[in-house]
SEDO-334406 format. One record per atom (N, C-alpha, C, O): residue in three letters; atom name; x, y, z; residue number from 1. Coordinates in nm, 2 decimals. Each point is the difference from the previous one (the first is absolute). Example, Ala and Ser with C-alpha at 12.3 -4.5 7.8 and 13.67 -1.06 7.14 Angstrom:
REM residues 2
- ALA	N	1.32	-0.57	0.78	1
- ALA	CA	-0.09	0.12	0.00	1
- ALA	C	0.09	0.12	0.00	1
- ALA	O	0.10	0.00	0.07	1
- SER	N	-0.14	0.11	-0.14	2
- SER	CA	0.09	0.11	0.00	2
- SER	C	-0.08	0.11	0.08	2
- SER	O	0.05	0.11	0.01	2
END
This chain:
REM residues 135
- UNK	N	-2.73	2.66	-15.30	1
- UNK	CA	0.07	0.11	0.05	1
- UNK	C	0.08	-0.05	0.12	1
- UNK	O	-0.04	-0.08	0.08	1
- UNK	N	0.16	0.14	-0.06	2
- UNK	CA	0.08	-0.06	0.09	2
- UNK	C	0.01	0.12	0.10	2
- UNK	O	0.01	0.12	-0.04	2
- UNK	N	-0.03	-0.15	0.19	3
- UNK	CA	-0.03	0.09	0.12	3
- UNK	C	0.11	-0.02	0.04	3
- UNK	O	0.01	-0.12	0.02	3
- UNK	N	0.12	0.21	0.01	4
- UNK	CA	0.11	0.05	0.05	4
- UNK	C	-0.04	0.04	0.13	4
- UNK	O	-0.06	0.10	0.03	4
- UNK	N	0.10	-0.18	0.04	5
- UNK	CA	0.01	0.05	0.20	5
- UNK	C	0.17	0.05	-0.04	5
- UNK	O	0.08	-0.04	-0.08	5
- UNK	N	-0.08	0.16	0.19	6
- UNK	CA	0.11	0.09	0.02	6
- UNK	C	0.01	-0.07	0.12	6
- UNK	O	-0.08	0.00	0.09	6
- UNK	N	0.24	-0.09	-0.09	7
- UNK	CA	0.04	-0.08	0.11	7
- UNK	C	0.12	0.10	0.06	7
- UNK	O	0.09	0.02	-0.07	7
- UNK	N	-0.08	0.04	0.20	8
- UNK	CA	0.11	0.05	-0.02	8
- UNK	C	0.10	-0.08	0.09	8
- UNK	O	-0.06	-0.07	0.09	8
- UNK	N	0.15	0.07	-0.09	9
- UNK	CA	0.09	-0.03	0.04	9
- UNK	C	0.03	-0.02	0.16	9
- UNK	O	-0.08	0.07	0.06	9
- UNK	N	0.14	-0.12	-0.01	10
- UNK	CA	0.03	-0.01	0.14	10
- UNK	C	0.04	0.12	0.08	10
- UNK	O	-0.04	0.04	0.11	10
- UNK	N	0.17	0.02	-0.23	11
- UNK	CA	0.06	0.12	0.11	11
- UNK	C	-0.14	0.10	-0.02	11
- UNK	O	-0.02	0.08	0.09	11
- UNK	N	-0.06	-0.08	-0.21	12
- UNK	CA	-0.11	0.17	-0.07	12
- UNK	C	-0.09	-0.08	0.17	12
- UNK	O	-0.06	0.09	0.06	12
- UNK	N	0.06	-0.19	-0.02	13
- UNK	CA	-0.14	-0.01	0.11	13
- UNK	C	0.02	0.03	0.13	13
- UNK	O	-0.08	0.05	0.08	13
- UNK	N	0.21	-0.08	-0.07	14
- UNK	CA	0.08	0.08	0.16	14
- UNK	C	0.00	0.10	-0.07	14
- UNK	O	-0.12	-0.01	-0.02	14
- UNK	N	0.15	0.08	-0.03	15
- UNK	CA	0.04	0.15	0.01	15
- UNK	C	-0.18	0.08	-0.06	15
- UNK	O	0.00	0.11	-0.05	15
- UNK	N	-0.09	-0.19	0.06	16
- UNK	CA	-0.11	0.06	0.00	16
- UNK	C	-0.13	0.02	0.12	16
- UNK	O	-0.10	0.06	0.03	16
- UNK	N	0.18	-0.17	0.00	17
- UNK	CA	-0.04	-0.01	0.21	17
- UNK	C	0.05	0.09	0.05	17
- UNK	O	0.11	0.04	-0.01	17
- UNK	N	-0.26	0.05	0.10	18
- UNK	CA	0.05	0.06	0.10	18
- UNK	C	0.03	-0.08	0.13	18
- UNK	O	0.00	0.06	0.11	18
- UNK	N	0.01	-0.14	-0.13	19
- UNK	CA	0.12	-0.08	0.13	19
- UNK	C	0.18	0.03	-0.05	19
- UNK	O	0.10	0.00	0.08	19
- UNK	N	-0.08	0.01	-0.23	20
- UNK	CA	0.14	0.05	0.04	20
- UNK	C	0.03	0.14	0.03	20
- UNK	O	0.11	0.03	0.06	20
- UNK	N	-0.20	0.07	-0.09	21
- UNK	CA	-0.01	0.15	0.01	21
- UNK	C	0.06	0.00	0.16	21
- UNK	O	0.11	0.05	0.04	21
- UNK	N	-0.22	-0.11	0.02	22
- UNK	CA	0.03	0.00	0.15	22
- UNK	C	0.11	-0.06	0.04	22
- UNK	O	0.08	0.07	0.07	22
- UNK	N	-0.05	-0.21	-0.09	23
- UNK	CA	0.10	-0.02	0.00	23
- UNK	C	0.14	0.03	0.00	23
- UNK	O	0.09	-0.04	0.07	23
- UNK	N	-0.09	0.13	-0.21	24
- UNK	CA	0.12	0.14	-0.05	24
- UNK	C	0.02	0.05	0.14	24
- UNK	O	0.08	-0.02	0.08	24
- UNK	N	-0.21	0.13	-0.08	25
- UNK	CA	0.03	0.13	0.10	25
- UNK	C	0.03	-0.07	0.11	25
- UNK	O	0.11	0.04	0.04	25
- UNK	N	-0.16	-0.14	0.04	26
- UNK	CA	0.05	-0.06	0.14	26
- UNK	C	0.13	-0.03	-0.06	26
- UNK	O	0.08	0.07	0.06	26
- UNK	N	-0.02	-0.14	-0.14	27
- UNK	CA	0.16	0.00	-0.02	27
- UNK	C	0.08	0.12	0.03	27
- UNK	O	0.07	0.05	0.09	27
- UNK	N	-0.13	-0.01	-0.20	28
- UNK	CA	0.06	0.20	0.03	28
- UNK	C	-0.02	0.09	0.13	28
- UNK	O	0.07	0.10	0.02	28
- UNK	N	-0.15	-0.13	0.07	29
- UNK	CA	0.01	0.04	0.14	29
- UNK	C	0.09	-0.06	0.06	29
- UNK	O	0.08	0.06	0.07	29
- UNK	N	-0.09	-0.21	-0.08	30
- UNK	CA	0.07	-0.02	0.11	30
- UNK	C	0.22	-0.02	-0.03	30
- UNK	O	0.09	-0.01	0.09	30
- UNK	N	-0.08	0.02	-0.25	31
- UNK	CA	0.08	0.02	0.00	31
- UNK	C	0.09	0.16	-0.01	31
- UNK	O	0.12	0.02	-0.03	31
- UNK	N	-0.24	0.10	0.07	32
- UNK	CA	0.03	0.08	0.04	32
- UNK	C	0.06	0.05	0.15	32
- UNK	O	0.09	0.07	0.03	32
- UNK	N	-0.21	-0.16	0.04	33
- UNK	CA	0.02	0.00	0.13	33
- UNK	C	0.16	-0.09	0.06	33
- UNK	O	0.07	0.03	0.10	33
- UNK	N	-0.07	-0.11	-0.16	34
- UNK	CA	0.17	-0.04	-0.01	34
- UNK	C	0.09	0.06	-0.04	34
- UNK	O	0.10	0.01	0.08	34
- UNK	N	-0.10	0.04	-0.17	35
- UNK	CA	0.06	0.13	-0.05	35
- UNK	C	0.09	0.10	0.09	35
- UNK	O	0.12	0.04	0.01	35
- UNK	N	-0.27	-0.01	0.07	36
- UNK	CA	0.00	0.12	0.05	36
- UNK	C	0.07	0.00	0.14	36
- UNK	O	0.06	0.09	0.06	36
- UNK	N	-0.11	-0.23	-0.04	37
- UNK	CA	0.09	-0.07	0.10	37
- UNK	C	0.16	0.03	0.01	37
- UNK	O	0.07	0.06	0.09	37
- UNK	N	-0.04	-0.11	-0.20	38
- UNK	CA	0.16	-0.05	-0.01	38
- UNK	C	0.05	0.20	-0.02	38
- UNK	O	0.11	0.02	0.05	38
- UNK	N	-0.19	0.09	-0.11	39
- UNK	CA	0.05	0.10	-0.03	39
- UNK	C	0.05	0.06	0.14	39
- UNK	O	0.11	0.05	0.02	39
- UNK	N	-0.23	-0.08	0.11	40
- UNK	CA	0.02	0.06	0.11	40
- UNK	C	0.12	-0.06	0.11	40
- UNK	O	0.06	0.06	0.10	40
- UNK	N	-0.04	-0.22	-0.15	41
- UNK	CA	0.07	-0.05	0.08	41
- UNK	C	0.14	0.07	-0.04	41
- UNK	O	0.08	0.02	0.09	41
- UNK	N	-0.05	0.01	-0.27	42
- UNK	CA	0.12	0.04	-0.03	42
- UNK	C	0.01	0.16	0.04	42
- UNK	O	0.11	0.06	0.00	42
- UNK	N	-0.21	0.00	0.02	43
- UNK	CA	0.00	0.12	0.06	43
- UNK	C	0.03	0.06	0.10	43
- UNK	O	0.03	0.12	0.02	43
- UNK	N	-0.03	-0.27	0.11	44
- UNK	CA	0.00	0.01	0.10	44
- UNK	C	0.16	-0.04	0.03	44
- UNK	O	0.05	0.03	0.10	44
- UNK	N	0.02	-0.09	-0.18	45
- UNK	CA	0.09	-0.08	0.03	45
- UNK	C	0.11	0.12	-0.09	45
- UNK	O	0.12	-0.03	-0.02	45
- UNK	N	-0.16	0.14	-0.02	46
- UNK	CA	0.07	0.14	-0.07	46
- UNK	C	0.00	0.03	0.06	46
- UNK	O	0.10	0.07	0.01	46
- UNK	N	-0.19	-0.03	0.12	47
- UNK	CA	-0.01	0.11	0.10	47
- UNK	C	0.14	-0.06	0.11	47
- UNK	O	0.09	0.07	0.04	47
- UNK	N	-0.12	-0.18	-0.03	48
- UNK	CA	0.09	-0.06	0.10	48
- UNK	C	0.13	0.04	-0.04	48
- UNK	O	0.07	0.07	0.07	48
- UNK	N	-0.04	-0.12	-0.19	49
- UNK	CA	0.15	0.01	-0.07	49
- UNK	C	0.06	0.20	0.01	49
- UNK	O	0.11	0.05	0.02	49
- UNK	N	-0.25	0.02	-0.05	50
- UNK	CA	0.06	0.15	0.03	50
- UNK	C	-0.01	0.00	0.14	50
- UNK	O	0.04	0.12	0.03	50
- UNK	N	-0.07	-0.17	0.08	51
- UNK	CA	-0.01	0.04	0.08	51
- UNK	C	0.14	-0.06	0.07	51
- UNK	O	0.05	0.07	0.09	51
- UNK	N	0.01	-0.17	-0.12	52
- UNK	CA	0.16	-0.10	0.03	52
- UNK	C	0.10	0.15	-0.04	52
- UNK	O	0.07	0.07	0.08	52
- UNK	N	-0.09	-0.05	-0.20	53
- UNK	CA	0.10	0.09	-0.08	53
- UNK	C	-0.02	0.09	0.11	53
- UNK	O	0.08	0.01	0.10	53
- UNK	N	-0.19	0.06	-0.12	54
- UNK	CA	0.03	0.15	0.14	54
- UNK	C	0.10	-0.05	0.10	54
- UNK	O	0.11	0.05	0.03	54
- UNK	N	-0.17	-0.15	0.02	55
- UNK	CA	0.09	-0.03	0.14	55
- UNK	C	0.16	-0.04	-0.04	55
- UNK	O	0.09	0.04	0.07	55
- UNK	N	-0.07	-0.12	-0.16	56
- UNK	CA	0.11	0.00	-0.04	56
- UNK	C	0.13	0.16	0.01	56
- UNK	O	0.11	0.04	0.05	56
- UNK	N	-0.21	0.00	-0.15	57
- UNK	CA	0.06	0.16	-0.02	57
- UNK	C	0.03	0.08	0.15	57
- UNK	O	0.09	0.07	0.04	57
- UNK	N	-0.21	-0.12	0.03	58
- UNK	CA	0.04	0.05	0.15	58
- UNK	C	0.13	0.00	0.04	58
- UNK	O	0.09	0.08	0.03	58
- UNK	N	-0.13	-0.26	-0.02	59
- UNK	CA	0.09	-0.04	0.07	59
- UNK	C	0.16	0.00	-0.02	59
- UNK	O	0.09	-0.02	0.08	59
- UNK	N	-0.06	0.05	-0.24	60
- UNK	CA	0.14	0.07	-0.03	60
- UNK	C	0.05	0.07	0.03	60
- UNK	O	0.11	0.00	0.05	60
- UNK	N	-0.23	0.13	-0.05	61
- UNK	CA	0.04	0.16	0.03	61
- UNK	C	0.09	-0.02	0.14	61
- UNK	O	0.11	0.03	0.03	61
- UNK	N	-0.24	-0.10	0.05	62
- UNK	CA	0.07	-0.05	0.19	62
- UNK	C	0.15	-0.03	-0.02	62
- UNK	O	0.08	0.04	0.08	62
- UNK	N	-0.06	-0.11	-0.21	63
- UNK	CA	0.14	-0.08	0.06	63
- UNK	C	0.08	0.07	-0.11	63
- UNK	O	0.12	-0.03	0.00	63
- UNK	N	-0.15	0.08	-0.06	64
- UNK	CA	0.14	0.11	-0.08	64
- UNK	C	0.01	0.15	0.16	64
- UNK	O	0.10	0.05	0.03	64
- UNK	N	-0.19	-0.03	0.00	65
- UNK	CA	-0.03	0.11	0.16	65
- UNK	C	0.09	-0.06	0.07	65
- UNK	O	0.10	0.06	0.05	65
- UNK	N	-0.14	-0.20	-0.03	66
- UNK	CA	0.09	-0.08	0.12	66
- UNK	C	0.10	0.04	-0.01	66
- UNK	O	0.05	0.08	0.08	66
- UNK	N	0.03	-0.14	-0.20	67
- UNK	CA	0.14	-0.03	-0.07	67
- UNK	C	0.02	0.16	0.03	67
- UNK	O	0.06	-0.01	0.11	67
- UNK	N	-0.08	0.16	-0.13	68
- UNK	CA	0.03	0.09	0.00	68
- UNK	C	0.05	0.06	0.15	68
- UNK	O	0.07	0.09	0.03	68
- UNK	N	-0.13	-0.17	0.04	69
- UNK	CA	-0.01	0.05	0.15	69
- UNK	C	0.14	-0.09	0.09	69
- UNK	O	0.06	0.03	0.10	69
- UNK	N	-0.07	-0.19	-0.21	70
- UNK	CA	0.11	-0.04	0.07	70
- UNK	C	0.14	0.05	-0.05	70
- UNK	O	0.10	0.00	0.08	70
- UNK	N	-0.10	0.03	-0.23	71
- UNK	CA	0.11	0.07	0.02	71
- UNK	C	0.03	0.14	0.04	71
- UNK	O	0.11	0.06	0.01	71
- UNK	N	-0.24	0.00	0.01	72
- UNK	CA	0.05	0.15	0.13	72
- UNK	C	0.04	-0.05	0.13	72
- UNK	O	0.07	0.07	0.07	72
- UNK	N	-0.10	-0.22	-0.03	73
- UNK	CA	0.02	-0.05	0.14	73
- UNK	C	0.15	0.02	-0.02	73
- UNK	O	0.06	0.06	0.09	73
- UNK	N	0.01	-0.10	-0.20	74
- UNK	CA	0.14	-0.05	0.00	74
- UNK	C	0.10	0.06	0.01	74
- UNK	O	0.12	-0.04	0.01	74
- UNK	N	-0.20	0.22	-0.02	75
- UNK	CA	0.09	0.10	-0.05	75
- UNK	C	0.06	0.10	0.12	75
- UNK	O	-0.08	0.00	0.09	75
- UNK	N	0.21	0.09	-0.04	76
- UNK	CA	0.04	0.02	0.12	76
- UNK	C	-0.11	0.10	0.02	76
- UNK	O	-0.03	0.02	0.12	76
- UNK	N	-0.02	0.03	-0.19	77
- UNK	CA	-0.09	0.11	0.06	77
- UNK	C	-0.13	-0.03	0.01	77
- UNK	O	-0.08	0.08	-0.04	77
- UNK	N	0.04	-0.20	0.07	78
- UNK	CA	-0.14	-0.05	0.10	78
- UNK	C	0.07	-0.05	0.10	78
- UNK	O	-0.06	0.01	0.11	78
- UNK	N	0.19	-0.08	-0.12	79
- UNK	CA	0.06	-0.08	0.13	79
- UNK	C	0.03	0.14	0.11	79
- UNK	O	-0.02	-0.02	0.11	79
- UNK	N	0.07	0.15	-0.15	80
- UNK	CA	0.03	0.09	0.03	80
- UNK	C	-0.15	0.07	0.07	80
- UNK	O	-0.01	0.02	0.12	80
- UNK	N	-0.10	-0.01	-0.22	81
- UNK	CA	-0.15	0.03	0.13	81
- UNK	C	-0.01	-0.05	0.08	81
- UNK	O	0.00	0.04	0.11	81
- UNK	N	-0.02	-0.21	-0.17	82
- UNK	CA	-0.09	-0.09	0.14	82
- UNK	C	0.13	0.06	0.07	82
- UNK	O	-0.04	0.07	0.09	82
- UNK	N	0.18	-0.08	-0.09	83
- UNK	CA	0.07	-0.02	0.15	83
- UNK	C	-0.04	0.11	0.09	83
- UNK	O	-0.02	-0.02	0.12	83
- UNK	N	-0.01	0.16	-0.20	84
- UNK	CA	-0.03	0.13	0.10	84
- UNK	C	-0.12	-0.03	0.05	84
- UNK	O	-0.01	-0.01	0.12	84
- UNK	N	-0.13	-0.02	-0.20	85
- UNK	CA	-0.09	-0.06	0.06	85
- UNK	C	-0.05	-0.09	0.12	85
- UNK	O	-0.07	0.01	0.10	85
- UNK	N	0.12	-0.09	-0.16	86
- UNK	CA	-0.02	-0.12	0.11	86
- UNK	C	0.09	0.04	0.11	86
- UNK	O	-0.05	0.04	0.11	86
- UNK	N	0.19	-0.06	-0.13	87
- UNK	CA	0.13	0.02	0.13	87
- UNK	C	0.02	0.14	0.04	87
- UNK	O	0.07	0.01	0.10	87
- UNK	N	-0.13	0.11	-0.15	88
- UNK	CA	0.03	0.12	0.01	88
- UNK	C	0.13	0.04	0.03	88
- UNK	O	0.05	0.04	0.10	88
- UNK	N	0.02	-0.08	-0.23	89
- UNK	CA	0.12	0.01	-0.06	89
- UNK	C	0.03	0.12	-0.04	89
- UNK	O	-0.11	0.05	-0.04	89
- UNK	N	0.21	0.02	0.04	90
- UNK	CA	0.07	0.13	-0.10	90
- UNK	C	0.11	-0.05	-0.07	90
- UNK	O	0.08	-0.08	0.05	90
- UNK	N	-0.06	0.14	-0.18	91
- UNK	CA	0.10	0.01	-0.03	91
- UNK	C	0.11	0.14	0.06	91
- UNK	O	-0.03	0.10	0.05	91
- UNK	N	0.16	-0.18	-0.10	92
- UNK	CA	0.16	0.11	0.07	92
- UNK	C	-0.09	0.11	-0.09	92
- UNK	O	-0.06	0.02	-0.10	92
- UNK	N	0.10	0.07	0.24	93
- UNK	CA	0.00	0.13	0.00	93
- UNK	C	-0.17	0.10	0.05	93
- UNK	O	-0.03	0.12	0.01	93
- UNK	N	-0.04	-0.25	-0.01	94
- UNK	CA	-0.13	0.10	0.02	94
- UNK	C	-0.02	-0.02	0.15	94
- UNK	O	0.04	-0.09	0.07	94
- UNK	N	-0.10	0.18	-0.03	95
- UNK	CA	-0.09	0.05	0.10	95
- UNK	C	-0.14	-0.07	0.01	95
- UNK	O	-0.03	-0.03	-0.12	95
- UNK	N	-0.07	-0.01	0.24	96
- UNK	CA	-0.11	0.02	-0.04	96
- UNK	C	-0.09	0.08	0.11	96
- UNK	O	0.00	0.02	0.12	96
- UNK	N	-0.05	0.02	-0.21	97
- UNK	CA	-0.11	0.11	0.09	97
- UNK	C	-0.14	-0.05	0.01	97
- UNK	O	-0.05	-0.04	-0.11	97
- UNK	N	-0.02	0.03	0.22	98
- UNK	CA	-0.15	-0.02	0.01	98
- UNK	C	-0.06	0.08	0.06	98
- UNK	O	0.00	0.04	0.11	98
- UNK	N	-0.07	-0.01	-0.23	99
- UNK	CA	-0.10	0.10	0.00	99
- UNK	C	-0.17	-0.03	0.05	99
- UNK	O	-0.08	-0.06	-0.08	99
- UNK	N	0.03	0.10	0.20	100
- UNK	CA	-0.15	-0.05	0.07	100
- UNK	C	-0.08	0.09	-0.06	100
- UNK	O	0.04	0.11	0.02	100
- UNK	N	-0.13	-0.11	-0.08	101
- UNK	CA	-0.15	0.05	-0.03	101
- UNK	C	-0.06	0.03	0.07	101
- UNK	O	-0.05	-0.10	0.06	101
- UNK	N	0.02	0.23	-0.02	102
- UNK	CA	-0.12	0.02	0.07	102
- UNK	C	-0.13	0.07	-0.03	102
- UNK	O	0.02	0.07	-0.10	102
- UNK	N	-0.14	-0.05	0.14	103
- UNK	CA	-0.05	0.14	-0.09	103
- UNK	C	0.04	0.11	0.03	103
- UNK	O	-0.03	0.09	-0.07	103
- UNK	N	0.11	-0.08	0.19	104
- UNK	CA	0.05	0.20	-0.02	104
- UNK	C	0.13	-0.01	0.07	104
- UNK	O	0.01	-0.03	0.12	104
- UNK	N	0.08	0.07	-0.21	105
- UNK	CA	0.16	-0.05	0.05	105
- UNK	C	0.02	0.11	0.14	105
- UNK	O	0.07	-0.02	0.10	105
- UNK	N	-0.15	0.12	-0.12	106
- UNK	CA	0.03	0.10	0.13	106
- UNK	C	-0.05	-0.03	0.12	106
- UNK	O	0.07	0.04	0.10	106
- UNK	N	-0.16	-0.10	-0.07	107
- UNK	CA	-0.08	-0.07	0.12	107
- UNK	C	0.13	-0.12	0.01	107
- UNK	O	0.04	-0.03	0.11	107
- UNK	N	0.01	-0.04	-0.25	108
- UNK	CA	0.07	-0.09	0.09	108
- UNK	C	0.14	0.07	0.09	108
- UNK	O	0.04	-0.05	0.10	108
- UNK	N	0.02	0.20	-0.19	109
- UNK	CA	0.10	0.02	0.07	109
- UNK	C	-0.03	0.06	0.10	109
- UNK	O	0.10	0.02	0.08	109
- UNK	N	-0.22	0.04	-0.04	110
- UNK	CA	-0.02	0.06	0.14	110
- UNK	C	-0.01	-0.10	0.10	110
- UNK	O	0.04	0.02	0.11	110
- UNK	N	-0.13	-0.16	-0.14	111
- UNK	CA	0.06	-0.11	0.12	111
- UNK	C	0.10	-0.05	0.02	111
- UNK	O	0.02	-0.04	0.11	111
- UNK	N	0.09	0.02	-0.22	112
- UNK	CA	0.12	-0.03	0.00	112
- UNK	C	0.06	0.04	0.13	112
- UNK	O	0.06	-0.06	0.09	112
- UNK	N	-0.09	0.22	-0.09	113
- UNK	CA	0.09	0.08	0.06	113
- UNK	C	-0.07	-0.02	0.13	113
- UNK	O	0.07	0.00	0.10	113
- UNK	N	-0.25	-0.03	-0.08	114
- UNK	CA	-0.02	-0.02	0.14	114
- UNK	C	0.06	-0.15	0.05	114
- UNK	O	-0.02	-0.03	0.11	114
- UNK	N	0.09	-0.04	-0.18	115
- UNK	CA	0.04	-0.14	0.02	115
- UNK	C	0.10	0.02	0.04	115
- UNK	O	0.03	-0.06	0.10	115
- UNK	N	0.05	0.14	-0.15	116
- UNK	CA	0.19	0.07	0.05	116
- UNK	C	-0.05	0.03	0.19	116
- UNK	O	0.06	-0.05	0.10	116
- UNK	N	-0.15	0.12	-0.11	117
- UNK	CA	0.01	0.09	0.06	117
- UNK	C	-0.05	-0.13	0.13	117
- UNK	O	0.09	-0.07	0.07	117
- UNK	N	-0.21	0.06	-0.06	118
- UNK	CA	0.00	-0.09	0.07	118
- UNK	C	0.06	-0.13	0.04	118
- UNK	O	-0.04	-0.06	0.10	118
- UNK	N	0.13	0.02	-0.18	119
- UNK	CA	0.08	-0.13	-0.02	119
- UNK	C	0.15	0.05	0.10	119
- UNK	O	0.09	-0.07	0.05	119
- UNK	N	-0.10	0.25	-0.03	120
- UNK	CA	0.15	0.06	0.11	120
- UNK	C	-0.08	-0.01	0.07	120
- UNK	O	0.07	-0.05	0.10	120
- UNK	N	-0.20	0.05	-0.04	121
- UNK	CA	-0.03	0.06	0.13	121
- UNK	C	0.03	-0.13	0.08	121
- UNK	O	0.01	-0.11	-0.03	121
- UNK	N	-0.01	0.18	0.16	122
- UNK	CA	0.03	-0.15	0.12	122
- UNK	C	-0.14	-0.11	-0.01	122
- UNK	O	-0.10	0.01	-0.06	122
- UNK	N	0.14	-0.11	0.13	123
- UNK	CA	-0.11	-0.08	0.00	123
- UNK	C	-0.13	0.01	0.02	123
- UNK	O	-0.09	-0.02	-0.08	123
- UNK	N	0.10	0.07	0.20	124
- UNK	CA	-0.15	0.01	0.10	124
- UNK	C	-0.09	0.09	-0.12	124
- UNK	O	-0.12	-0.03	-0.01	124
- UNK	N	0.17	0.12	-0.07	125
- UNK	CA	-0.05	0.08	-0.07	125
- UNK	C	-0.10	-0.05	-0.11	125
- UNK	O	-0.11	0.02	-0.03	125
- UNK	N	0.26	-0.12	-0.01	126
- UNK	CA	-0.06	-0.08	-0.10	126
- UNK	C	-0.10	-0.07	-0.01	126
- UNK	O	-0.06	-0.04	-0.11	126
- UNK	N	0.02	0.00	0.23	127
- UNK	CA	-0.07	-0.13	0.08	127
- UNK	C	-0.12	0.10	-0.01	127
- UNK	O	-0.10	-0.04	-0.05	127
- UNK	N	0.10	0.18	0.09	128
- UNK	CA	-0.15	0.05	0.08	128
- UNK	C	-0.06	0.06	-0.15	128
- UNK	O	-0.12	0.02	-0.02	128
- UNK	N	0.24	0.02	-0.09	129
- UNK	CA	-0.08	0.05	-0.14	129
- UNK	C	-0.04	-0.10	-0.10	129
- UNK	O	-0.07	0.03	-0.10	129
- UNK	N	0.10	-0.15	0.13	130
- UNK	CA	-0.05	-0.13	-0.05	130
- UNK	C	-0.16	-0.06	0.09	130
- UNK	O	-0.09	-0.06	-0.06	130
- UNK	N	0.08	0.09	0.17	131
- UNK	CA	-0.14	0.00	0.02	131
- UNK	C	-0.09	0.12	0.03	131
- UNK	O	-0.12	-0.01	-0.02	131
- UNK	N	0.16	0.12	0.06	132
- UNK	CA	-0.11	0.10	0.02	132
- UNK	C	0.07	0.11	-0.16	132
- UNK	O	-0.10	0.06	-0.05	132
- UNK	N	0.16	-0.04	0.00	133
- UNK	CA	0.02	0.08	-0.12	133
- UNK	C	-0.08	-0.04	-0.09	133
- UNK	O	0.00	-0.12	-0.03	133
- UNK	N	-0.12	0.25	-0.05	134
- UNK	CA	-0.09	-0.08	-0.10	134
- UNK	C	0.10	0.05	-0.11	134
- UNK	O	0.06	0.10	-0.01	134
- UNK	N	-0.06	-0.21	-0.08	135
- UNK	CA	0.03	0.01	-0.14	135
- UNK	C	-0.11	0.04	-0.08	135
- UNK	O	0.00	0.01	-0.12	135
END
């Protein structure tokens, strides 16, 4: 009788070790963990790139605004404000009137009128209602 041993093969004896079993899964972790690596680095490096664009976009708006403001600078009627502003300038023909705020316009015209009044009287008057007159 002839006795047949079942020889198996090289690759049937690795792949019937549980040393490659383990071997597999620690592959598959750790080339997960690289993986997962490289996902967050590209994640992080998207965040960056949206975060450039915003500023970018900002920083247009700023200079198409700029550009808007310099050509108001150019135009006669801002040259025409600042000059009244700044120089308190008029144009031909106007008047200007300044108007004082106060909280009660009638208190201010009744001192007005004590300011007339005492601004005629003689000196010495002026002199003695400036320190003994109570306001």
């Amino acid at each position: 009788m002839v006795i047949r041993k079942n020889k198996k093969s090289f690759a049937g004896k690795i792949f019937s070790f549980k040393l490659f079993l383990v071997t597999s899964v620690a592959l598959i972790i750790i080339l997960g963990i690289k993986l997962g690596g490289i996902y967050y680095i590209e994640y992080q490096i998207q965040k960056e790139i949206d975060s450039l664009r915003t500023d970018i976009e900002a920083t247009e708006k700023n200079n198409y605004e700029l550009s808007q403001l310099i050509e108001y600078a150019k135009t006669d009627e801002y040259k025409e404000a600042e000059a009244r502003k700044r120089f308190n300038m008029q144009g031909e023909g106007e008047s200007v009137v300044i108007i004082r705020s106060g909280p009660d316009n009638t208190e201010n015209i009744e001192s007005r009128e004590e300011l007339v009044i005492e601004v005629n009287a003689p000196n010495y008057i002026q002199w003695w209602n400036y320190f003994f007159a109570s306001k």
